[in-house]
N, C-alpha and C positions, 0 to 999 in steps of 0.2 A: 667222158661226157656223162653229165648226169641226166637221171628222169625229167626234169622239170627243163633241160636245157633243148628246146627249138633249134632245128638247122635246115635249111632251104640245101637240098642238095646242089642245085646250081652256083649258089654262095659261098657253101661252108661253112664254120662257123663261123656269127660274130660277134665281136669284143661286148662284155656287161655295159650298159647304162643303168643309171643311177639317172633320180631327179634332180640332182646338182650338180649332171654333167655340163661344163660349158658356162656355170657360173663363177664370179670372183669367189674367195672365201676371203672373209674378214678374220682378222686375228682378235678375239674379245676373249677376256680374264677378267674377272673378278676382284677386288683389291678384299681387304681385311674388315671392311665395312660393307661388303656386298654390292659396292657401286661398280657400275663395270667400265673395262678400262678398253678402247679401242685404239689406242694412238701406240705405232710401234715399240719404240724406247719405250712408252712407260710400260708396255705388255709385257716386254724382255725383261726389266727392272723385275715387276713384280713376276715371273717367273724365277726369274733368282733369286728373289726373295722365298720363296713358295717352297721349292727344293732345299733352300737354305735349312729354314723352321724342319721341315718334312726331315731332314738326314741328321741335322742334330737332338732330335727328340728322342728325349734315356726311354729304351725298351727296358 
């Protein structure tokens, strides 16, 4: 347990929240023009597109 972690002996410990516990997450990427892309397939596309560029660039 760390310093900054709170426990109600009666409880126990309990599990981290976050402020975006309990909300949706949207999938959004960015394309090569800075527009950003929220629609699944195109997010996927351009992730493999992304890694593409990214793994064949000469070190």
């Amino acid at each position: 347990m760390t310093r900054t972690q709170k426990t109600d002996p009666e409880e126990g410990l309990k599990p981290p929240q976050g402020p975006h516990d309990g909300q949706p997450k949207a999938s959004v990427i960015s394309d090569a023009d800075e527009k950003l892309l929220t629609e699944g397939a195109v997010v996927l596309y351009r992730l493999s597109e992304y890694c593409s560029d990214l793994y064949s660039y000469p070190f």
